[in-house]
C-alpha positions as CSV (number, residue, x, y, z in Angstrom):
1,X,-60.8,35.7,12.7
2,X,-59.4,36.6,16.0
3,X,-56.4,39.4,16.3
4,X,-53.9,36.5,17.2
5,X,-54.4,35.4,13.9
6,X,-53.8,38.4,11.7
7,X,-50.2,40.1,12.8
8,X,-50.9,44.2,12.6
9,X,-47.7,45.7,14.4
10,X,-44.6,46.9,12.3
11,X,-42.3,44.7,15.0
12,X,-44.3,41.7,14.3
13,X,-42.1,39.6,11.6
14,X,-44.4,38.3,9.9
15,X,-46.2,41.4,9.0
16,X,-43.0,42.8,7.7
17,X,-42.4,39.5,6.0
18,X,-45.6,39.7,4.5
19,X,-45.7,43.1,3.9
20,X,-42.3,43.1,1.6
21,X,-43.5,40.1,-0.3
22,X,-46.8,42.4,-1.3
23,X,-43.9,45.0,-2.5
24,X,-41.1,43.0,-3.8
25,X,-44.2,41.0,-6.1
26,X,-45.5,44.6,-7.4
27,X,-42.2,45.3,-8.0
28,X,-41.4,42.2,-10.4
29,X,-44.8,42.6,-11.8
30,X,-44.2,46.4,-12.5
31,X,-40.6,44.9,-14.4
32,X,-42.8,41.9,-16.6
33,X,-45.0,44.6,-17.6
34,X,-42.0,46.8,-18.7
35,X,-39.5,44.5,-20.3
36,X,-41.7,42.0,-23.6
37,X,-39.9,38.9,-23.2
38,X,-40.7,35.8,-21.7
39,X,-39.5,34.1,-18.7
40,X,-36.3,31.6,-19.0
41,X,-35.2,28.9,-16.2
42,X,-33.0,31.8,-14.7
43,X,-35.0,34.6,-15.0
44,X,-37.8,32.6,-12.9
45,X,-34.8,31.6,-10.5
46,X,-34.1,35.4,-10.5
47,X,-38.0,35.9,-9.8
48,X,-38.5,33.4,-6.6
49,X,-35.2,34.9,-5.3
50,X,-35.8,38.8,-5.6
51,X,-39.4,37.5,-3.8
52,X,-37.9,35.5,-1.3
53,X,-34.7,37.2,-0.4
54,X,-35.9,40.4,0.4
55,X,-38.7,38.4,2.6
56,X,-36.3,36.6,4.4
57,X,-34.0,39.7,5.6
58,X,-37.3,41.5,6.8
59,X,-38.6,38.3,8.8
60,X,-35.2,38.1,10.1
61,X,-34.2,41.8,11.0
62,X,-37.8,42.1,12.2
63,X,-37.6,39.2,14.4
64,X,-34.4,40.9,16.6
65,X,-36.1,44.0,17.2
């Protein structure tokens, strides 16, 4: 695997991307372990948006510096 493959610099966007989906996924799994409920059509809504939300703003903001 060459370097232009794998991003490794905090500017690059998707690193940071990437890097907050590994966080914001921890996070939701750190929450499922907590609460003892099952998931219902809008909490999985809930779950693909707090992943790919949070994703999005850090491609973005990363991609203008």
């Amino acid at each position: 695997m060459s370097n232009a493959e794998f991003p490794s610099s905090w500017t690059d966007p998707r690193y940071v991307a990437a890097i907050v989906s590994v966080i914001a996924t921890g996070a939701l799994y750190f929450y499922a372990a907590l609460t003892q409920s099952g998931l219902t059509i809008e909490e999985i809504t809930l779950v693909i948006f707090a992943i790919l939300l949070p994703t999005s703003i850090a491609y973005e903001i990363a991609g203008r510096l």
